[in-house]
ROGU-377278 format. One record per residue (C-alpha): residue number from 1; residue in three letters; x negated, y, z. Coordinates in pm, whole numbers, padded with zeros to 5 digits. Layout:
! residues N
{pt NUM,'Ala',{X,Y,Z}}
...
***
This chain:
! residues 322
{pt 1,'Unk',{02114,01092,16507}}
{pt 2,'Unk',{01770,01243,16644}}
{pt 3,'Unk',{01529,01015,16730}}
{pt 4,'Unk',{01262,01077,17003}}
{pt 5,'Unk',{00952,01039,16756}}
{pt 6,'Unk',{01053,01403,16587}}
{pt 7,'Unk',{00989,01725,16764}}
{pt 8,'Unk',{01309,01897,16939}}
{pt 9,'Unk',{01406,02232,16814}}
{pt 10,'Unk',{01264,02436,17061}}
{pt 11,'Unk',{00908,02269,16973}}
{pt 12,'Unk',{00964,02302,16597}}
{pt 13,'Unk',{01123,02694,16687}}
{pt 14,'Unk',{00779,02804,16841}}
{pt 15,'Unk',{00534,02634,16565}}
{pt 16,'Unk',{00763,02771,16303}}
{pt 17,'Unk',{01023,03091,16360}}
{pt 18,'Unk',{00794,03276,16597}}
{pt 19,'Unk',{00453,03243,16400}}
{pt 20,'Unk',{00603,03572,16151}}
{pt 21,'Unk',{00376,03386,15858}}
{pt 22,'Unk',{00426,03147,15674}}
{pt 23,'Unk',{00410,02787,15818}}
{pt 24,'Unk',{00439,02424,15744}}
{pt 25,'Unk',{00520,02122,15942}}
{pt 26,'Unk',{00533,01783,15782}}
{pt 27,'Unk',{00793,01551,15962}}
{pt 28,'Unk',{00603,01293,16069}}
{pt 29,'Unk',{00592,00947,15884}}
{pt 30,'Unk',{00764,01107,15581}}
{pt 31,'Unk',{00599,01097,15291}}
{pt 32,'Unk',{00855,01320,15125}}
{pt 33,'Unk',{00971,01583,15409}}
{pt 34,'Unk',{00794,01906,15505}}
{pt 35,'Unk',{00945,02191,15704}}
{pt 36,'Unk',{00855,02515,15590}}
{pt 37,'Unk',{00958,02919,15695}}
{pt 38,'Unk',{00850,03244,15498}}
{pt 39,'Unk',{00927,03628,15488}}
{pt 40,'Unk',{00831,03677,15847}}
{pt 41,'Unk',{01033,03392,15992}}
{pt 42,'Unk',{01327,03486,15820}}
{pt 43,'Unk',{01388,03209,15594}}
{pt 44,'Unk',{01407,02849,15721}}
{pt 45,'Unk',{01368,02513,15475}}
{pt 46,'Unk',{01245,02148,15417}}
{pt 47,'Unk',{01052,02133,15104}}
{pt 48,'Unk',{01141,01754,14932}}
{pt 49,'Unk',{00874,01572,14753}}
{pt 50,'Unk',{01134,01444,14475}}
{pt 51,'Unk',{01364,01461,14183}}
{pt 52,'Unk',{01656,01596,14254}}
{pt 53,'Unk',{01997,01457,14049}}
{pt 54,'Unk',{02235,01696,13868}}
{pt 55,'Unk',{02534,01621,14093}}
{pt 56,'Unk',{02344,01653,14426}}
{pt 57,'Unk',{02173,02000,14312}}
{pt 58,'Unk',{02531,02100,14219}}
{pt 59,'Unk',{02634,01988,14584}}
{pt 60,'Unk',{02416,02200,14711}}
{pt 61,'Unk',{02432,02486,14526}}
{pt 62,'Unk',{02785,02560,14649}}
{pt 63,'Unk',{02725,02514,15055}}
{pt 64,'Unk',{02771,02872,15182}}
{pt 65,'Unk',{02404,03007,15337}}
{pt 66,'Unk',{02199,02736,15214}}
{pt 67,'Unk',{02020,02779,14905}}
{pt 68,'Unk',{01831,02573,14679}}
{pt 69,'Unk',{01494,02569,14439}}
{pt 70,'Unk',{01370,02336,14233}}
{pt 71,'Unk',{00994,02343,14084}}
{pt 72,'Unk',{00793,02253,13757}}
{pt 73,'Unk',{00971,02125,13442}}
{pt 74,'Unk',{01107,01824,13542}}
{pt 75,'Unk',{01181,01949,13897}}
{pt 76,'Unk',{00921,01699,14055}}
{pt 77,'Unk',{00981,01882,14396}}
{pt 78,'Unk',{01230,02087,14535}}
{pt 79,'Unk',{01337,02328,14873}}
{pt 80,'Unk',{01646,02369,15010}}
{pt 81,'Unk',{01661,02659,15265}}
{pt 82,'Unk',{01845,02899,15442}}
{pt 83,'Unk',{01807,03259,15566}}
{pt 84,'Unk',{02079,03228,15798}}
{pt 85,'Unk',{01893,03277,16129}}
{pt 86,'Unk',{02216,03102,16366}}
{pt 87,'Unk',{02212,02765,16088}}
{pt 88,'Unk',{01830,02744,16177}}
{pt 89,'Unk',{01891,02467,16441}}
{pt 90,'Unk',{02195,02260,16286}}
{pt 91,'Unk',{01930,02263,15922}}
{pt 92,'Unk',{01654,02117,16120}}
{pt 93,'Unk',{01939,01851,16209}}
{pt 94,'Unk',{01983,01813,15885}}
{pt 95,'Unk',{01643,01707,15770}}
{pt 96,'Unk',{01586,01490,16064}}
{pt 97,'Unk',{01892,01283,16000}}
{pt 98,'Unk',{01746,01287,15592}}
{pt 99,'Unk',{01413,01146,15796}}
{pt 100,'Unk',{01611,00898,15981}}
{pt 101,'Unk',{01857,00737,15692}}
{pt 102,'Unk',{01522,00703,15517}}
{pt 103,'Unk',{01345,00557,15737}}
{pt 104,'Unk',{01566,00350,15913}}
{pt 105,'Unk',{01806,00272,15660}}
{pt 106,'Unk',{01608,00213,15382}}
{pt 107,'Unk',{01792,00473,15143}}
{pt 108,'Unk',{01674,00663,14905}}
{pt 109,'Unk',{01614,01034,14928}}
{pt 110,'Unk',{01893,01159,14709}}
{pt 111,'Unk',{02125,00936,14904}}
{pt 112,'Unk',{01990,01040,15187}}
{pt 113,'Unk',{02029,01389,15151}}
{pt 114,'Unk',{02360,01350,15017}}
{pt 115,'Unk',{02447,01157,15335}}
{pt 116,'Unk',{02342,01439,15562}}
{pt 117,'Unk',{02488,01685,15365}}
{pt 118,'Unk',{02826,01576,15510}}
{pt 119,'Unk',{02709,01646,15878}}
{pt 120,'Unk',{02561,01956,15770}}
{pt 121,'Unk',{02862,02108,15570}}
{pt 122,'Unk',{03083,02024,15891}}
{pt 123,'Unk',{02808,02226,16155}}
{pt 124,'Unk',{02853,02567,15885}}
{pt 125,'Unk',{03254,02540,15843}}
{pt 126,'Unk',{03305,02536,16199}}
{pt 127,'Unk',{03036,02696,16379}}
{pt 128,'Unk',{03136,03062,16466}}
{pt 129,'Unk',{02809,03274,16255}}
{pt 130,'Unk',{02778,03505,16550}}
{pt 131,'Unk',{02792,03536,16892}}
{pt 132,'Unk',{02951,03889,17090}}
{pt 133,'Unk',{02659,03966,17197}}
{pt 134,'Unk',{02516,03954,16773}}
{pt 135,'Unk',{02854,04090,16686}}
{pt 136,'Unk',{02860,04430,16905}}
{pt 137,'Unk',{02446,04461,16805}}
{pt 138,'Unk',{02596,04482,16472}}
{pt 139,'Unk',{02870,04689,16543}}
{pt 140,'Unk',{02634,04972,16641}}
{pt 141,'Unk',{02365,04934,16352}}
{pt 142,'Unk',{02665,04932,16126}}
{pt 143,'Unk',{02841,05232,16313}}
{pt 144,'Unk',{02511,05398,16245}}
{pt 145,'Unk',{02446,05298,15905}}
{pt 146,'Unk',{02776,05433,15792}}
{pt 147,'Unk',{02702,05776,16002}}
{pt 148,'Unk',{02380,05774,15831}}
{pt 149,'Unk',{02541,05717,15460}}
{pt 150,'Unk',{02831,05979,15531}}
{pt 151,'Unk',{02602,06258,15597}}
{pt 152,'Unk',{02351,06194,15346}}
{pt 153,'Unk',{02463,05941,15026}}
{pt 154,'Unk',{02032,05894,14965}}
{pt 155,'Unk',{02007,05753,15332}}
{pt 156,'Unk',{02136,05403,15144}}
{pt 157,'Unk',{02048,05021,15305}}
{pt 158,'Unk',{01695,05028,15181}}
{pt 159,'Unk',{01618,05178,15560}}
{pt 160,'Unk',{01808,04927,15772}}
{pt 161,'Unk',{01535,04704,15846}}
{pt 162,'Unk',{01663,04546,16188}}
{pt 163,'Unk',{01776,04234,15954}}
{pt 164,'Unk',{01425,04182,15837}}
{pt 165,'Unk',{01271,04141,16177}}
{pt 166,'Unk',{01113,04471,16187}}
{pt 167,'Unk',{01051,04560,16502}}
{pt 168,'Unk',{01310,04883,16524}}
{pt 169,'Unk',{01659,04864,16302}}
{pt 170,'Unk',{01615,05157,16053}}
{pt 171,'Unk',{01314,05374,15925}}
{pt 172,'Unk',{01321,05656,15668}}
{pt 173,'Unk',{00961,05787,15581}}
{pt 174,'Unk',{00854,05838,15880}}
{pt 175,'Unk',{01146,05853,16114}}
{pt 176,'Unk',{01273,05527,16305}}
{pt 177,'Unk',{01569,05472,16498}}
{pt 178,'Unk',{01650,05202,16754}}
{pt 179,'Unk',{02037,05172,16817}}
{pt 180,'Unk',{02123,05014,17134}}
{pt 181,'Unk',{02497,04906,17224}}
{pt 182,'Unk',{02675,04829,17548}}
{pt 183,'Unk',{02996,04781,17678}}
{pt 184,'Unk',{02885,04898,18050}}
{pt 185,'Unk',{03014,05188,18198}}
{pt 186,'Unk',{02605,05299,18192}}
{pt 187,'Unk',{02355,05369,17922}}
{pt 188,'Unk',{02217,05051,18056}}
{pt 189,'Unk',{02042,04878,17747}}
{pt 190,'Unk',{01801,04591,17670}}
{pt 191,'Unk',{01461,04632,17568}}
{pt 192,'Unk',{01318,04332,17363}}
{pt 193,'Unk',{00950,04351,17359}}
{pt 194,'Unk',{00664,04551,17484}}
{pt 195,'Unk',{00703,04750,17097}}
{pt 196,'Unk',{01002,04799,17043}}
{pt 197,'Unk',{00981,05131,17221}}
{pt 198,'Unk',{00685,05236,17072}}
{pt 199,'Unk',{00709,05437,16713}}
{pt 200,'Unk',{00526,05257,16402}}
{pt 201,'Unk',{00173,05405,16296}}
{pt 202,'Unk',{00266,05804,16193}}
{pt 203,'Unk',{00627,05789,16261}}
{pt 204,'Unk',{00862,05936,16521}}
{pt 205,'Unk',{01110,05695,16724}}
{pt 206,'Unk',{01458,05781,16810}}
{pt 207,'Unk',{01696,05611,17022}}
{pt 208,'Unk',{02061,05564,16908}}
{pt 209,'Unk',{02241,05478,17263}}
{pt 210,'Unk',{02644,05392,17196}}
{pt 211,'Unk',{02841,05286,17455}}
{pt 212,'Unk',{03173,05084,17404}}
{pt 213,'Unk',{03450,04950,17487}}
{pt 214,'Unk',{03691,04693,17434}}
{pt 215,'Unk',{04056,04838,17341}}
{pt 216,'Unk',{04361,04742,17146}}
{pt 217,'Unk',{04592,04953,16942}}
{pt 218,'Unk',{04476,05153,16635}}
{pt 219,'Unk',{04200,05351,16547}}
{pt 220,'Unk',{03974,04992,16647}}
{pt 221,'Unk',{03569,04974,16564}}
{pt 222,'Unk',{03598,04607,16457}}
{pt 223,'Unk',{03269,04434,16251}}
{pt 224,'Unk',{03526,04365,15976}}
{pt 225,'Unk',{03634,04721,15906}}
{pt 226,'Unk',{03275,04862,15950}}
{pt 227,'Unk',{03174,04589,15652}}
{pt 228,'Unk',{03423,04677,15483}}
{pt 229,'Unk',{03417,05041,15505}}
{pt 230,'Unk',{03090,05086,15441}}
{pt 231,'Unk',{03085,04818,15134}}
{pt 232,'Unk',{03338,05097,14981}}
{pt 233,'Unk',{03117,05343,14928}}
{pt 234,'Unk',{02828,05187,14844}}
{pt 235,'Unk',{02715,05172,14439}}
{pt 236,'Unk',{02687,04822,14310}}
{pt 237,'Unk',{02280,04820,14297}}
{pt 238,'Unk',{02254,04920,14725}}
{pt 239,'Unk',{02559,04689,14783}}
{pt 240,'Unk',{02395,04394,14678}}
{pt 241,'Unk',{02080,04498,14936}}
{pt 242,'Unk',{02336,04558,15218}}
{pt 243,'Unk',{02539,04197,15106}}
{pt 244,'Unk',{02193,04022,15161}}
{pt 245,'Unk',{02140,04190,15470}}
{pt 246,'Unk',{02455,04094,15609}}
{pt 247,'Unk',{02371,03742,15524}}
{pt 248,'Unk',{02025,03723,15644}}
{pt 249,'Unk',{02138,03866,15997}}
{pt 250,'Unk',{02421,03528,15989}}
{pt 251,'Unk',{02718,03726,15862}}
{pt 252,'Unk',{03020,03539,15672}}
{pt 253,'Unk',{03300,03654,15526}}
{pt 254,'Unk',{03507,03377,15594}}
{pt 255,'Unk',{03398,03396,15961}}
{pt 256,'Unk',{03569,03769,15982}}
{pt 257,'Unk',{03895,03629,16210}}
{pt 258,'Unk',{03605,03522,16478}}
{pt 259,'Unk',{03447,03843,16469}}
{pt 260,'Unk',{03788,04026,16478}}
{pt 261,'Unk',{03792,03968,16841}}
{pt 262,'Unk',{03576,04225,16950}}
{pt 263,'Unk',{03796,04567,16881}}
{pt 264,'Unk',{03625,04836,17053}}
{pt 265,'Unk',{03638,05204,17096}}
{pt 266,'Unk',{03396,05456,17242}}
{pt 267,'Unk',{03339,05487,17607}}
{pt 268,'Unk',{03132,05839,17520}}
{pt 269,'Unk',{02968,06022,17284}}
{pt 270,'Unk',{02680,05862,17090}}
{pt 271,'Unk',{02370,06024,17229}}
{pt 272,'Unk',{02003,06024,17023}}
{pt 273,'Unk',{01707,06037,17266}}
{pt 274,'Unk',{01370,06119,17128}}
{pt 275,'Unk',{01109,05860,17235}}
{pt 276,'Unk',{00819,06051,17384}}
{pt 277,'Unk',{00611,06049,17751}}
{pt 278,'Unk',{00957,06152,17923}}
{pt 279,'Unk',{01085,05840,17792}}
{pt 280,'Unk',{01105,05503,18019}}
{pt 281,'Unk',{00931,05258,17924}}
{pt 282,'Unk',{00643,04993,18050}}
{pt 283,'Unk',{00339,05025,17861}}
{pt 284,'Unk',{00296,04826,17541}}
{pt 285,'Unk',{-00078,04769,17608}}
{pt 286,'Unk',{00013,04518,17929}}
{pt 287,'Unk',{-00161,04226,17756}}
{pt 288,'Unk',{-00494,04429,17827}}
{pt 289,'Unk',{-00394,04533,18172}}
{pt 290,'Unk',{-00310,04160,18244}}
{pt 291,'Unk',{-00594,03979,18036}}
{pt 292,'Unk',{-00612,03694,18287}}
{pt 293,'Unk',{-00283,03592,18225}}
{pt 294,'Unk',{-00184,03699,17860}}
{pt 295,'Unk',{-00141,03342,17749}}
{pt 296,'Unk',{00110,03264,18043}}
{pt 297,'Unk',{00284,03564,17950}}
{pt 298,'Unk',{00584,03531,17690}}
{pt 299,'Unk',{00824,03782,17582}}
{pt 300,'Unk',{00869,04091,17801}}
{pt 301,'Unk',{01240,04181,17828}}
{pt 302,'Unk',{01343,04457,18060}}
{pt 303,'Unk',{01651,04716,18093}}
{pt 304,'Unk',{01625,05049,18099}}
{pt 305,'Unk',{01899,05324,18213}}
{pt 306,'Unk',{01954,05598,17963}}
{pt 307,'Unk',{02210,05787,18128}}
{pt 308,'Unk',{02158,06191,18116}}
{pt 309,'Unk',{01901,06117,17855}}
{pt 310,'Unk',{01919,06278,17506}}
{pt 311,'Unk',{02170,06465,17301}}
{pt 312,'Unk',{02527,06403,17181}}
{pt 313,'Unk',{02440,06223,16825}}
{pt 314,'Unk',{02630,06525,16601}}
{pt 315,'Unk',{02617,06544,16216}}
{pt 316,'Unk',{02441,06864,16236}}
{pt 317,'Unk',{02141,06714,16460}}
{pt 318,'Unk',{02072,06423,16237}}
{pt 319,'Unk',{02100,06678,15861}}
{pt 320,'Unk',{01846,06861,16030}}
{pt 321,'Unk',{01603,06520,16098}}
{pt 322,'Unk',{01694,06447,15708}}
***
């Protein structure tokens, strides 16, 4: 139902999700309709310059991964939203086709909205949360996490920040750690960003490097049993942190059969590789190398091979880091 006056995706992505502040964009010719995304890109919503009706806030207020808030006394304006990072797209959908029965049809904006709920509700029962290549990312933050957790019951979720779009997954004072999966035969792994490995201010980077592979039988790594394990022994106040986690990086529990199909097992031993001048990596000041062309440059993406690298990731190597 898009229409060609309204920015695609991919325009409203790069004024929006990749700013890491908080933006607005008004859709244009609505005087009720502004697109809006906060906590470093990772929340996504329309903010509606309206009542709202009892039964449509109800409506909405049950869709799994979309949320909703309402504002001043007699909720004169309200934001529906999601923090959902893989319903981004289909919700920007959503408000275009609110734009479009409004302004084509003449509705109302409650109607509206109720209209394009229908679409929208469809898109998030259907749509598989996560892609492999999202679930076996998980998969190793999770295998760490749970490592992490078993050896020490302090290390809780607090310190996996990969959901939050910090630039490495986990950080304790001043330790980081970086885990990298791959179901190659290699330590071949994907480096996202001229950062990512480079240690924060005052903090040393580590490298978890996990290689897998798919298997079938017992004894599986499956995203379903690490959730699950690792929701057991958890106290209530850091399982609601890890719950919200989980959420904001697209997981659903009712999507667990589709992530089921990844079972994996290890290729090799986990190995943790220090980050220091041994390690390989291109040089995160390139911008200032390349000043000519730093606004023709985008996102730097390279692979590195970690194979003879580090040590074999053992309990007794990470109790003496904590």
């Amino acid at each position: 139902m898009q229409s060609n006056n309204f920015a695609n995706w991919g325009q409203i992505e790069s004024i929006l999700i990749g700013a890491g502040v908080e933006r607005r964009y008004k859709i244009p010719g609505s005087n009720y309709l502004t697109l809006l995304s906060r906590g470093n890109s990772s929340l996504f919503g329309v903010e509606v310059n309206s009542s709202i009706s009892d039964s449509l806030f109800k409506r909405i207020n049950k869709l799994q991964n979309i949320s909703i808030t309402t504002y001043n006394n007699n909720n004169s304006y309200y934001e529906i939203w999601t923090n959902d990072k893989t319903l981004f797209s289909e919700f920007y959908t959503f408000v275009i086709d609110v734009a479009i029965l409004m302004d084509r049809d003449n509705i109302p904006c409650d109607s509206a909205i109720d209209q394009a709920l229908s679409n929208l509700e469809g898109l998030i029962a259907s749509k598989p949360s996560l892609s492999d290549k999202n679930i076996l990312g998980l998969i190793g933050e999770l295998y760490f996490l749970k490592r992490l957790i078993s050896i020490n019951m302090g290390l809780t979720p607090n310190g996996w920040i990969g959901p939050i779009n910090e630039p490495h997954d986990f950080r304790y004072g001043d330790l980081e750690f970086e885990v990298k999966s791959t179901l190659k035969t290699k330590r071949i792994h994907i480096i996202n960003g001229l950062n990512q490995p480079y240690p924060s201010i005052d903090c040393k980077l580590f490298f978890i490097s996990l290689q897998f592979m798919e298997a079938s039988g017992t004894d599986l790594i499956t995203l379903p049993g690490l959730v699950s394990e690792i929701r057991n022994i958890l106290s209530n106040e850091n399982l609601l942190d890890f719950n919200m986690k989980l959420q904001t990086f697209g997981y659903r529990s009712d999507h667990e059969v589709f992530y089921s199909r990844l079972s994996l097992k290890l290729r090799s031993l986990p190995k943790m590789i220090p980050v220091n001048d041994d390690f390989p990596r291109i040089p995160n000041d390139i911008d200032n190398i390349y000043a000519p062309l730093q606004d023709r440059l985008g996102d730097v993406i390279y692979k590195i091979d970690l194979e003879s690298y580090g040590k074999d990731l053992e309990d007794s190597i990470l109790l003496e880091l904590f």
